[in-house]
N, C-alpha and C positions, 0 to 999 in steps of 0.2 A: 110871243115866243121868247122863250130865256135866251141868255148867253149862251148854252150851252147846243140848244138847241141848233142858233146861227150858225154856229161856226159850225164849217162846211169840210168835208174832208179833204178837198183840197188846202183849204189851209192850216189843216191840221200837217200836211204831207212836208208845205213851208217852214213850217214852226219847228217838225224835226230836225229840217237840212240846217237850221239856224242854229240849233242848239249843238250840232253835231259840233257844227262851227268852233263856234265859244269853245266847246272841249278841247279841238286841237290843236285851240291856238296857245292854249295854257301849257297843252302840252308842249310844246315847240319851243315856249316860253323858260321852261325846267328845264330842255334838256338843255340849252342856250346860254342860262344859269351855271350848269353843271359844267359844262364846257370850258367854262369860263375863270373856273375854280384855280388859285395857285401848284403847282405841281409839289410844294411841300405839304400840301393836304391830304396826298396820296394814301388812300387807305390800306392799313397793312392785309390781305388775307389770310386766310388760317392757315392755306395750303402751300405758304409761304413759309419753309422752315429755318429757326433762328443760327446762328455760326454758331459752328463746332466748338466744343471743347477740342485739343489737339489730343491726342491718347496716349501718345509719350511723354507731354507734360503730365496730364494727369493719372499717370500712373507711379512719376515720379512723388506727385505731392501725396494721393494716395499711401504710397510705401511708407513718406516716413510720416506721415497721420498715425501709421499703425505703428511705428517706433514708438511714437512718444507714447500712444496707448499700452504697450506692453511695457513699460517704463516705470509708468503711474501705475499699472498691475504690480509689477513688479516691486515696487519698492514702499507704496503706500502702505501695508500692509507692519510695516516694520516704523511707520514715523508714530509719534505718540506726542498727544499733548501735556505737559505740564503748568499742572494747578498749586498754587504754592500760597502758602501765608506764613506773613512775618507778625507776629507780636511782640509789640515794646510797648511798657509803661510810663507813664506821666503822670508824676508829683502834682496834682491841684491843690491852690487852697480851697479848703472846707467852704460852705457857703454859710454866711451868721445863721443864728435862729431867730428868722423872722416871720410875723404873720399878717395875714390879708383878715384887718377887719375883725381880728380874733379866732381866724379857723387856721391852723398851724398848716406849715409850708407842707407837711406829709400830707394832709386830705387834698392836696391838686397833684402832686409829684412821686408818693409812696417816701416810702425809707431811703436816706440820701447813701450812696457807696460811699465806705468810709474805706475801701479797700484794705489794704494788708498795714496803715499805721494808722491805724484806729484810736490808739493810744499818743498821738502827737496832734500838738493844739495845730488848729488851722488847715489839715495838711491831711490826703487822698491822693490813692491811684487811681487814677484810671487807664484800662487796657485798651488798646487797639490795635485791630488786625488788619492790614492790607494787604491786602491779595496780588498774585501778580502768575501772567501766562505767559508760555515761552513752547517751545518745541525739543524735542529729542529724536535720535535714530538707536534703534534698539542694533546691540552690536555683539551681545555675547549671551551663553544659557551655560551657567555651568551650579551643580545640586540647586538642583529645582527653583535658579533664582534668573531671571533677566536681568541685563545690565543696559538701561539707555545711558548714552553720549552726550553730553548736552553743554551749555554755553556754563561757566562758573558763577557771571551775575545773574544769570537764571534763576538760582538755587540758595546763590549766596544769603546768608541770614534766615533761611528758610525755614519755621519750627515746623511745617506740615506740607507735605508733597505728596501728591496725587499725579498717576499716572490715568491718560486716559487713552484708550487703544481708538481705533476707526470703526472697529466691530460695536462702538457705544459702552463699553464695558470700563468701569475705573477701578484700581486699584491703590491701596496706598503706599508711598513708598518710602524708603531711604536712601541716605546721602553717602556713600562710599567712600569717595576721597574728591577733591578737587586741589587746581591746581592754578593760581590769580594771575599769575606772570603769562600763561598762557591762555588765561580763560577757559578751561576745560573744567567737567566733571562728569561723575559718576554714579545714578543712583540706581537702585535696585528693586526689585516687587517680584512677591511670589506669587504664583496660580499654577493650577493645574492644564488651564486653555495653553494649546499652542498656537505660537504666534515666529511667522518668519525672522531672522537676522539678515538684516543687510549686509551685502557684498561690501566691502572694503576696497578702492581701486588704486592708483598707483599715481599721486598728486602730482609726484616730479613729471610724469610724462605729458601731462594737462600742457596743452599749446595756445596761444592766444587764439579766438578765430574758433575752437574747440563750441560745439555745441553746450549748454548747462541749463539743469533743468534745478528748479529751487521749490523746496518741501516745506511746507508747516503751518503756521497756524497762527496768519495775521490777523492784527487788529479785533483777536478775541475770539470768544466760542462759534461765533456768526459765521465766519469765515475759515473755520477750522479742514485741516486736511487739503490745504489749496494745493495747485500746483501752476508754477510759470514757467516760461522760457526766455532763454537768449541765448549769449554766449557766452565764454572769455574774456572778458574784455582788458585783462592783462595778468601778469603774473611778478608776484616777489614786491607784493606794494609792504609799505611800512607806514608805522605812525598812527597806528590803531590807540584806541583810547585808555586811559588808565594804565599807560605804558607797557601795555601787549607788547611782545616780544616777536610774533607772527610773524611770516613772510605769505602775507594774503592772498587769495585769489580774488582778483574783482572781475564783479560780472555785471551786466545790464539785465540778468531775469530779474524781474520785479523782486523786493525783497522788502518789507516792513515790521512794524514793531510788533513782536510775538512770532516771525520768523525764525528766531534767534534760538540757534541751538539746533535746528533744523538743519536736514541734510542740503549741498549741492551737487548734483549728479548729474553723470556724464551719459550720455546717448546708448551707451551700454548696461547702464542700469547700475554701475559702481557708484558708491560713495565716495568722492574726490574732496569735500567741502565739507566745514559745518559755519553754519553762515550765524553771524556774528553781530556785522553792524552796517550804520550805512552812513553814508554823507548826505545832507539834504539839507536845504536853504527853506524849506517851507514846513517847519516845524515835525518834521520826522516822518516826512510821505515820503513815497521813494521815487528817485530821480533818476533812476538809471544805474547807479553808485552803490553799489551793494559787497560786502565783504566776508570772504569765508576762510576760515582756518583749514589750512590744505589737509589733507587725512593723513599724512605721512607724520606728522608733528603732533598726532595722538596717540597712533598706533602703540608705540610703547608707553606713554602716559593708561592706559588702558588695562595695562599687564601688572603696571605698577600700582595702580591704583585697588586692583581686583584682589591681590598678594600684601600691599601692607596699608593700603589706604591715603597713601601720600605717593609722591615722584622725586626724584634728585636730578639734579643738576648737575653735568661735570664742569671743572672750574681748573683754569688754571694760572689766574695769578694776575690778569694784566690788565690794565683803563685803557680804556680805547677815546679817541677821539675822533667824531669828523674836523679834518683839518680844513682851512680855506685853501681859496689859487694858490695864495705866495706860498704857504709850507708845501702844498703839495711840489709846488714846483722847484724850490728850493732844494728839497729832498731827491728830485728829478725824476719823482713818479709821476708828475701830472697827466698823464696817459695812462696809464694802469687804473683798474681795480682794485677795492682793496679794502683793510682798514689799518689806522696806525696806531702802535702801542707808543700810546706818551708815557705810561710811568708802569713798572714790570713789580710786583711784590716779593721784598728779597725772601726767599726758602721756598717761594713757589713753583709749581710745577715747570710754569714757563724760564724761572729764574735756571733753577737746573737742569733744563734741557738746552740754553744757552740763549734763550732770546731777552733782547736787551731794550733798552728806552730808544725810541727812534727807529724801533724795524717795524717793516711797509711789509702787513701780513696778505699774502695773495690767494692761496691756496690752503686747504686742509682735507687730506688723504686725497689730494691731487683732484678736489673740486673747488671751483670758481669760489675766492669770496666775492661778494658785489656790492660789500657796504658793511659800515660798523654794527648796524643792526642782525646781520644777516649771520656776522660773525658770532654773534651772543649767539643766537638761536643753533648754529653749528656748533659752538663747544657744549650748551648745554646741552646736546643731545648725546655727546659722546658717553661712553658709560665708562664710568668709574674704575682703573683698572685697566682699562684697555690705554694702547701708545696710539700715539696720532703723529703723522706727520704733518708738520708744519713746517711752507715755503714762505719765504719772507723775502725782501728787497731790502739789503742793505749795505749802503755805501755805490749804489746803482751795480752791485752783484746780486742775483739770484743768492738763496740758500736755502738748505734742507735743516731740520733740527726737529728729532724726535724726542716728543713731549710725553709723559705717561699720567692722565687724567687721573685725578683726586676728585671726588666729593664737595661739592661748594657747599660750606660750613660759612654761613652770615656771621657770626663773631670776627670767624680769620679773614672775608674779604672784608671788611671792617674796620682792620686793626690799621689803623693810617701812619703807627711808629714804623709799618715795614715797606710803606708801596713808596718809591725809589724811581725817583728824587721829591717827587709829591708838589711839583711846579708847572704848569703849565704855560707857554711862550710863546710868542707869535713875529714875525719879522717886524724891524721897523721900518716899515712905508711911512710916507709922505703924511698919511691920515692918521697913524699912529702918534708920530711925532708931534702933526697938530694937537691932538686927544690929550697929551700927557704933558705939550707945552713943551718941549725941550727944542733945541738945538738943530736946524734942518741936515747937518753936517753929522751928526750922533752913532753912533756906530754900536751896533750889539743886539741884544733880545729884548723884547718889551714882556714883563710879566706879569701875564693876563688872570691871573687866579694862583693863591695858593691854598693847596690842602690843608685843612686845618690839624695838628698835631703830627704831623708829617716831620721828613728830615729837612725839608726846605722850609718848612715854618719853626722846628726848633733853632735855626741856627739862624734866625731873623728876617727871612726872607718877605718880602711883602708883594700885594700887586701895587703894579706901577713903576715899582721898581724897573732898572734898563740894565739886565747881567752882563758883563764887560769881560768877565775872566772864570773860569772852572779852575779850583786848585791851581791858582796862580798864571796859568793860561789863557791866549787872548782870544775872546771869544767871533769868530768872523762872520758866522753864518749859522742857520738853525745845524747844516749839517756839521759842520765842528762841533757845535755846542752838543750832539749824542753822540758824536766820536770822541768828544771828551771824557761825556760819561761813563762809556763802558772802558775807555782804555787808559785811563787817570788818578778814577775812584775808586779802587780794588780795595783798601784801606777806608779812606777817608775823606768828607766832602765838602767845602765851601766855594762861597762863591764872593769875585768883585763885581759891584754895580753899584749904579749912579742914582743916588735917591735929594730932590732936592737940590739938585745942582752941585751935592757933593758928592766925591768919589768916597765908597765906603767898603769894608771887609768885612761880612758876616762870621759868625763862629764858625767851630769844625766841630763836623758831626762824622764821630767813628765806629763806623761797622761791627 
């Protein structure tokens, strides 16, 4: 009999109960296990639903999602890229006539460019083009022509400029006017396609904390049509490059190289900016530090430009200088705003509306100045023609004196026979004195710079020199020494001062 045979059903009936066994105790064993498990193991279920969004935050983020979106609608349409090439030539020398092994240098290289001096021993041009990108905001259409906005080194030097739209379409274009002092220009392209202008918005009223959104076309074709965000991040900066003249907006929207010329816009969709340049310690990536030419400061460069091709400046006669502490405080503005006329050009505007050497200018047409910079940028906007009132601090009195704008003509602010006194002076402190070596006891003006061909250099005047006396007069303090000027020199000017240890008397110089 087999195995199978043997076994008997009762102990088949055992073998079950056994194995039942074994199963439940494994089972008992899992769930024992499971039991056992740390409670950060907790499994999330599905029916388990995840935290809300709140619906009043996110209907605020929502909303202005769709600002910026209507923004970039809004104003994309109007920015354009420019494509520009400069060509200059270079004189080479010719290369000998020599050959490899008897096969003349033409069968590896062709015919050598002997360019346009063909006829001169040793000696070729060669041409070369470099190319260069920037950005525009299209800003006017008048007979059949577009005008973009754009930065002046954009363009500058530029023999071939190409506009190119966001619709993919380029055109070629020209160069209008531009204007260096302020970095602006204007070029122009015809077509038939229409194409939106951008809103124009109101720079003065731009507040730090102001949303700004930044347009254009960095770091190349790749990247063209961007657009970023931030804010304000201050206003009325100065010290722009190649001695911009701007009173900047800086902002934190991202801004890099080929941004330039590109708008900066306000949450509204206005052009407040044409963004310019940036500060940056890691080779011209941007850091936060981005600068735009407020829109107010084109606005009429724009008119000017469209009508005769160039801009003017109004001018009225006078050097300004940032003064230190001690002048300011001497003068007894150092709490005020301002800027101060150190030397006035006799026949000028400012001559004969009555402002003198030493007045502390605060105002013009009863707006804040905030600085010597800010002051250029106010008189040259004034237009030619029109009177200005100019407030001044002089003698620690307030004054009114209305000025009537001239034309700034580079020859006459130039002429250095007429800018009066043509010296400029600094108190003598402690560290002065050290500087020039004199006397700790020394009493008068230290003369920090003179004009060259001026009245104070024809009549001997030097720096270092230490002025003692105005037309015979002792000199006490910076403010004597411009209260002597206006009310001494009506005629005739010289001065005593101390050069070398000896007392001396410069010539007279007559009006």
């Amino acid at each position: 009999m087999n195995f199978v045979q043997k076994f008997s059903s009762k102990n088949l009936f055992v073998f079950n109960l056994i194995f039942i066994g074994i199963i439940f105790g494994f089972s008992l064993a899992f769930v024992s296990f499971s039991c056992s498990t740390p409670k950060a193991q907790k499994t999330v279920h599905a029916e388990e639903a995840p935290a809300a969004i709140p619906s009043d935050a996110l209907a605020i983020a929502v909303g202005l999602q769709t600002a910026f979106h209507s923004v970039a609608d809004k104003v994309l349409p109007s920015v354009v890229e420019l494509k520009t090439v400069s060509i200059s030539k270079q004189t080479m020398p010719n290369m000998p006539n020599f050959n490899f092994n008897g096969i003349p240098w033409d069968f590896f290289f062709g015919p050598r460019d002997q360019g346009d001096n063909k006829g001169q021993d040793n000696q070729q041009q060669r041409e070369y083009r470099s190319q260069g990108l920037g950005s525009g905001i299209i800003v006017r259409f008048n007979d059949g022509k577009y005008y973009v906005l754009t930065n002046n080194h954009v363009v500058k030097d530029a023999n071939e400029i190409r506009v190119a739209t966001k619709d993919g379409k380029e055109y070629p274009a020209d160069l209008v006017g531009s204007d260096e002092r302020k970095d602006l220009a204007l070029v122009s392209f015809k077509t038939s396609d229409k194409y939106p202008l951008a809103e124009l918005g109101d720079s003065d009223k731009t507040q730090v904390g102001d949303w700004a959104i930044a347009m254009g076309n960095p770091l190349g074709e790749q990247f063209s049509f961007s657009v970023t965000m931030g804010i304000v991040s201050a206003v009325g900066r100065t010290g722009g490059p190649g001695g911009n003249i701007n009173d900047f907006l800086q902002t934190d929207a991202p801004i890099n190289q080929g941004n330039s010329g590109g708008p900066l816009v306000n949450i509204y969709g206005e052009v407040i900016g044409i963004n310019t340049w940036i500060a940056s310690n890691n080779g011209g990536g941007s850091v936060g530090l981005g600068f735009a030419i407020p829109i107010n400061n084109a606005k009429r460069a724009i008119d000017e430009f469209i009508t005769s091709g160039t801009t003017s400046y109004g001018w009225i006669g006078v050097q300004l200088n940032d003064p230190g502490t001690d002048v300011l405080t001497a003068l007894g503005v150092q709490d005020k705003r301002g800027a101060l006329a150190s030397q006035v050009f006799l026949g000028s505007p400012a001559d004969k509306g009555g402002i003198k050497p030493g007045d502390f200018i605060t105002n013009v047409n009863d707006k804040e100045v905030r600085g010597t910079n800010q002051l250029v940028l106010m008189v040259g906007d004034l237009k030619p023609g029109d009177t200005a009132k100019f407030t001044v601090i002089r003698d620690g009195v307030s004054k009114d004196f209305q000025v009537r704008v001239e034309v700034r003509n580079d020859q006459v602010a130039s002429d250095n026979k007429k800018l009066w006194p043509g010296v400029y002076v600094v108190p003598l402190t402690d560290d002065v004195r050290d500087s020039l070596k004199i006397d700790k006891n020394a009493k008068g003006l230290a003369v920090a710079d003179v004009t060259s061909g001026s009245p104070a250099d024809i009549v001997g005047l030097r720096a270092g020199d230490v002025i003692t006396e105005v037309n015979g007069e002792a000199v006490k303090d910076i403010a004597s020494y411009y209260k002597l000027l206006r009310e001494k020199t009506d005629k005739e000017l010289w001065f005593g001062a101390a050069r070398s240890g000896a007392q001396i008397e410069t010539l007279k110089f007559k009006r």
